[in-house]
N, C-alpha and C positions, 0 to 999 in steps of 0.2 A: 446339128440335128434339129429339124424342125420341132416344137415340143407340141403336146397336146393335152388334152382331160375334161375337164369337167369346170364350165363356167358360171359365174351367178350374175346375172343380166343387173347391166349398170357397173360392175366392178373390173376396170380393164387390168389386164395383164399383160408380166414384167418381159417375160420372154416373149420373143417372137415365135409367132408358132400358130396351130392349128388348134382349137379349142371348139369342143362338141356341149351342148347343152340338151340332155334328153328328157325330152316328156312323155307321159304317154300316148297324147295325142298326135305329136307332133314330135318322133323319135330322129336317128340321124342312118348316114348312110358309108358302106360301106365292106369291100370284100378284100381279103386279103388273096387275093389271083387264086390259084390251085392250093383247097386243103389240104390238111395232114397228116403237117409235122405235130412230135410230140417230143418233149422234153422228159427224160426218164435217167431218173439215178438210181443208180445200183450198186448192191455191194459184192464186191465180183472178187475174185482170186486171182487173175492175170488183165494186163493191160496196163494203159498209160491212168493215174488215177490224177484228178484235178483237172480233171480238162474235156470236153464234149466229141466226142466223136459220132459222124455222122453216117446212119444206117439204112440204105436204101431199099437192099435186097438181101436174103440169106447169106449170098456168098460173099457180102460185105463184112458179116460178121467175122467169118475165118481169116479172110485178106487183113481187116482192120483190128481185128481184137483178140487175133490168133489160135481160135478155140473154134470149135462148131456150135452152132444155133442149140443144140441138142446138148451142150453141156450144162449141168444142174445149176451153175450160177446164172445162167440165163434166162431163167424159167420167168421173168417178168417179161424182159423182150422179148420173147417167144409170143407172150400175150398182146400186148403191144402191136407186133407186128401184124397179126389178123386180120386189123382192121386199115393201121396206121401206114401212110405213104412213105412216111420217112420219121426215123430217131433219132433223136440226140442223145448218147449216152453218156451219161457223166458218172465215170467209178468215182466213187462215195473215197473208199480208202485205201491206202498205200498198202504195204507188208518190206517184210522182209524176202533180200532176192536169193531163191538157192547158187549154192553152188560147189563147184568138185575140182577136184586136183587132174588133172588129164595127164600128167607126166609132174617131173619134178620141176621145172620152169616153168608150163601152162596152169594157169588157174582160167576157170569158165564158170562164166555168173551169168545167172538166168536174165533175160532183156529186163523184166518186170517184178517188182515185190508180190508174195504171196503162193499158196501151197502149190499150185499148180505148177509151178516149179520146178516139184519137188517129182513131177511125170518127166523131167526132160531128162534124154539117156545120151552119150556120146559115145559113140562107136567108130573105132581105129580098123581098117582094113589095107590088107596091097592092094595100091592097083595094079586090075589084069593088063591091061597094057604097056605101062611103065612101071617094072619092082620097086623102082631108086621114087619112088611116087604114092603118098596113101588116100585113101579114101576116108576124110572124116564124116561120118555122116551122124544130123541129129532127128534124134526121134521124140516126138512126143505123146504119151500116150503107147508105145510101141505102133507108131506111125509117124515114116520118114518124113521128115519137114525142113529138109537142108541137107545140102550133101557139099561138100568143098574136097578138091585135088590139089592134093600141095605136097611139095618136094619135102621144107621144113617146118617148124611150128609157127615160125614170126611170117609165113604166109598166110593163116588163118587169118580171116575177116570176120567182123561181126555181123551176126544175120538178123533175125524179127524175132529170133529166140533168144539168145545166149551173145555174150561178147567173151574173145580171148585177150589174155592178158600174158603174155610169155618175154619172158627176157635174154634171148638167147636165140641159135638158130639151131638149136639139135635136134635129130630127126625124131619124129616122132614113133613111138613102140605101138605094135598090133594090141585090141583093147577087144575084148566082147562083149563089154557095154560098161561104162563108167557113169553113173545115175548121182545127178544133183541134188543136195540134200537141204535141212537150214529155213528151205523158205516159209514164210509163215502170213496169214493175213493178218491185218489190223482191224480190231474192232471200231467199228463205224461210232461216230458220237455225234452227239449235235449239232458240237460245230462242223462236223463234217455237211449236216445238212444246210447248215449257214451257211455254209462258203460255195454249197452248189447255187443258194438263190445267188448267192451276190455275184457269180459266172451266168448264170442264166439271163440277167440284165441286159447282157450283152450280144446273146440269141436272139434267133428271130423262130417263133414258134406259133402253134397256133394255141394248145392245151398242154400244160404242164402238170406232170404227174405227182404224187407226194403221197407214197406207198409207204407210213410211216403207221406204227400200232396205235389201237385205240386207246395205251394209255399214256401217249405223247401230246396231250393236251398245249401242253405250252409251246414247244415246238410245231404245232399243225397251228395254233393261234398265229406264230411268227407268217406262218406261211400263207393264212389268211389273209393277213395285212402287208404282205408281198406282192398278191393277185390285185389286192384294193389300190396299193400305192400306182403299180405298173396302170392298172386303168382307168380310174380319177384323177391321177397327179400325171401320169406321161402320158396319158389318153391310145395306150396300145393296149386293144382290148382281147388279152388274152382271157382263156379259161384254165380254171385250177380244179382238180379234181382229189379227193380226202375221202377217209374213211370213220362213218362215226364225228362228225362236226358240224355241228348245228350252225354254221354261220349269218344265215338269214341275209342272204347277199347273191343276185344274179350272177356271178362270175365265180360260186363255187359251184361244183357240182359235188354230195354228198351222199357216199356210195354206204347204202344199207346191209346188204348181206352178202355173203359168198356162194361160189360154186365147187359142186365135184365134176372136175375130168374122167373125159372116157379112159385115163388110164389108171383112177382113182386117187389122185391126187387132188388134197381138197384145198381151196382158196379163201384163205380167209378176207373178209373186206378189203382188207388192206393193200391184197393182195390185187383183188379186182379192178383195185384202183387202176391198173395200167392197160387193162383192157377199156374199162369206160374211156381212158384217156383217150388211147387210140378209135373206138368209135366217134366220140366227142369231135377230134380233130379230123377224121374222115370225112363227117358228115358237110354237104354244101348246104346254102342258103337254103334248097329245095327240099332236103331231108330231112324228116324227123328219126328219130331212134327208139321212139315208142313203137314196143313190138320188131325190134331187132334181134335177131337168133342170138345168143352166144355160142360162134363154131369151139365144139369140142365140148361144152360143156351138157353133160348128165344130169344137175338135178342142180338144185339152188339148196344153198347151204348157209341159215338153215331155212325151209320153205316157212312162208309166213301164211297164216289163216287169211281167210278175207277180209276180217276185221282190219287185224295186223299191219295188212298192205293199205288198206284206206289209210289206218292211221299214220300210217309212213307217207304216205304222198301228202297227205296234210300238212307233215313233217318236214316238208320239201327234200325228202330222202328218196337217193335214186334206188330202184328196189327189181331186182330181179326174180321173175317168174316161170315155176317148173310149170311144163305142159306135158298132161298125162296123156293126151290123143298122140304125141308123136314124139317121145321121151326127150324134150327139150327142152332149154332154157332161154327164156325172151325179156327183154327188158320191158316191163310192165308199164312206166309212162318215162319220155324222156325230159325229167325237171330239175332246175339244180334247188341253190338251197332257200332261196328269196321266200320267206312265209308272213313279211310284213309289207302291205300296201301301201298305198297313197295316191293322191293326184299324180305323181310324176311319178312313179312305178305301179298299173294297175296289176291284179292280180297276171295278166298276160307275160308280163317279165318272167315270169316260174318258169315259163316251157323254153325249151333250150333251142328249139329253133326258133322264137322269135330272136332273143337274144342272137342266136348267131346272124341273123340277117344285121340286125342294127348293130351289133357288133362290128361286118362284112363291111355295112356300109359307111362306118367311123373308117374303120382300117383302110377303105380305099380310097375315104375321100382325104384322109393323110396321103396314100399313094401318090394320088393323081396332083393335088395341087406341089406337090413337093417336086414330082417328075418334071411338071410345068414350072417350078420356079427354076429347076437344073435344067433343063432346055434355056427358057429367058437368061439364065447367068453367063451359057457355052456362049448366045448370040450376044453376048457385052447390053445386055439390058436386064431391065425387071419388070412385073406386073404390078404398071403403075396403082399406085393407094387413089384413084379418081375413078370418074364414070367408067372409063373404058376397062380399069380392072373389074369393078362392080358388073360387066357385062361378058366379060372373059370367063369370068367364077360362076357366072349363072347361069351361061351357056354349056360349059363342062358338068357342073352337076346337074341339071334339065337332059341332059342327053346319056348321063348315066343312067338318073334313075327310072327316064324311059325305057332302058337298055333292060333294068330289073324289071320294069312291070310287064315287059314284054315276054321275061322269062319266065315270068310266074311267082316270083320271091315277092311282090306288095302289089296292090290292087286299087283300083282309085285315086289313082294319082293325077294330078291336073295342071299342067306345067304352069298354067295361067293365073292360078290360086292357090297353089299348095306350096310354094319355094318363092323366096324372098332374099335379095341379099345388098346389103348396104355398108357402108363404111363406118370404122368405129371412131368414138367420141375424139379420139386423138390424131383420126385422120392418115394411120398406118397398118390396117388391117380391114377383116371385112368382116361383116355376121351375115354368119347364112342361117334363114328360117325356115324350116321347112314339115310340113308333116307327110306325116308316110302311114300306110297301114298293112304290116307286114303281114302274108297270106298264111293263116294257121294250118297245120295238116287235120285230116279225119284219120280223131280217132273216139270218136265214141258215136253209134251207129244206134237208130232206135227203131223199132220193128215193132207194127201190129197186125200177128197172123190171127186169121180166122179159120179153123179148122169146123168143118158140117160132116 
């Protein structure tokens, strides 16, 4: 794996790898192809739990997770998906798996731990075609989701519901409904959340979500220093989104208040957190999210004065805003949580689309040189450490980041004096210098009407 992060000029480093050095004047470059993706754990009642599954479209969810979008454990992915191209779901926790006696040799146990379980029914019928032949069919929910024709029991297969366990071949007896019992979920704990960062390492995502209450301080700290390590030490710049945590750090985003649904259902921050994500990883180079609708959402909960909201974005708190002209909710400016400056972070790091661009352009300048070092490896060579690397490297990032200025993601860029790249002290790597000045969006507009 190529490595990446964060360098301090003059100090070479162990691994070989890719290493971004950002300033504010002279930031770095890079897009990770087509936004997103979002990393979201949940504590759910059915499904595979420890492990990411991934969610493109609604009908993914019932294919892959066995349940519909519309079932109450979902209600974050629901959020999520609004905005979001694709999820990685990671159930948080296991349970206990129901199950039921179907005859005196069948026993049937639910695919997965947890209550949900406890809706599947097995139902014995003839079949009309063949008497000497039954129809098992399962239901879940009183909705058929399996149906199997079988002569005797030790014909039964296992389906995405339930598995049979029979020892014997005796026909099975007519049933009008035999209902799984027992299953139970497990309550989610910390280490549950522990053990999703440490799977999550191994995703590829764009904004990771972390829908944890405001009074899980130590745990949202772990998760701070999860987003930090993944961006400074492996130089894969993702974004982390929280609720209620001041981290003073570009790579979190820090969601203020919640929302009420049009079906009245109310969100508390925490909860919000999986919607920000999903806008978050949606959004391209080109887009800000200041003044993005929240679809579905009625009113911000709870709404904040004017003061209120100044002092929240001050805060570097993302803060949601009701609009009484057209009964909806917008996201008032799009910032994460950075509220301490410097020369090498100006106040400009706060807004979440500069950040995503030099973000974009870290992430793709890993892409691109890594793709080109797997090209150079297939043809039995490499991009030699002399001039002709130093001209290789400086040809592909010169024609990238023409590619963004032509997009409209940075402005002023001047291939002839703005990028620089030379080889390092030990004569096996290269530094590239470069400034950039990533294009802000409009959002504060100044008007002077003269009414006669």
């Amino acid at each position: 794996m190529v490595s990446g992060g964060t360098f301090n000029a003059g100090v070479e480093k162990i691994r070989p790898g890719i290493y971004t050095n950002f300033k504010a004047a002279a930031a770095e470059r890079t897009k990770a192809g087509e936004r997103g993706t979002v990393a979201l754990p949940l504590a759910a009642s059915w499904g595979a739990a420890k492990e990411f599954v991934e969610i493109n479209k609604e009908e993914d969810v019932e294919k892959k997770l066995g349940l519909s979008l519309a079932h109450q454990s979902f209600l974050l992915l629901r959020e999520t998906l609004k905005l979001a191209k694709t999820v990685l779901v990671y159930r948080l926790n296991d349970g206990i798996k129901a199950t039921a006696t179907l005859a005196t040799d069948v026993v049937v146990t639910a695919k997965y731990g947890g209550i949900v379980g406890n809706s599947i029914t097995i139902k014995v019928d003839e079949n009309v075609v063949d008497s000497s032949k039954k129809d098992v069919t399962t239901y879940l929910n009183e909705v058929a989701v399996d149906k199997q024709v079988v002569g005797t029991a030790s014909e039964l297969i296992d389906s995405n519901y339930v598995s049979f366990k029979t020892t014997s071949t005796s026909e099975l007896q007519q049933s009008s409904g035999t209902t799984l019992v027992g299953g139970t979920d497990q309550p989610v704990t910390n280490l549950d959340y522990t053990q999703f960062l440490v799977s999550a390492e191994g995703e590829y995502f764009d904004t990771i979500a972390f829908p944890v209450s405001s009074s899980d301080v130590a745990l949202k700290t772990s998760f701070v220093s999860f987003v930090k390590r993944m961006r400074d030490e492996q130089g894969v710049k993702i974004k982390g989104v929280v609720a209620n945590m001041p981290a003073d750090y570009e790579g979190i985003i820090n969601v203020r208040n919640g929302v009420t649904l049009r079906d009245g259902t109310i969100l508390e921050p925490h909860q919000v957190v999986a919607w920000v994500a999903g806008a978050d990883a949606s959004a391209s180079m080109l887009k800000s999210n200041t003044f993005v609708k929240y679809d579905g959402a009625i009113d911000a909960t709870p709404r904040l004065a004017n003061d209120e909201a100044e002092e929240a974005l001050q805060n570097g708190e993302f803060v949601l805003t009701f609009d009484a002209r057209d009964k909806a909710v917008y996201v008032e400016q799009d910032l994460n949580s950075l509220t301490t400056f410097s020369k090498e972070k100006s106040s400009k790091f706060r807004k979440n689309k500069i950040s995503r661009i030099l973000d974009g352009i870290n992430n793709d300048t890993r892409r691109n040189i890594l793709d080109a070092i797997k090209e150079r490896k297939d043809a039995n060579t490499d991009i030699p450490a002399d001039e002709n690397g130093v001209q290789f490297i400086l040809s592909m990032q010169t024609a990238y980041l023409n590619e963004l200025q032509d997009s409209g993601a940075i402005t002023n860029f001047d291939s002839t004096a703005d990028i620089t790249v030379s080889l390092n002290n030990n004569v096996d790597g290269f530094i590239v210098n470069q400034s950039i000045e990533p294009v802000d969006s409009g959002e504060k507009f100044y008007f002077t009407t003269e009414v006669k």
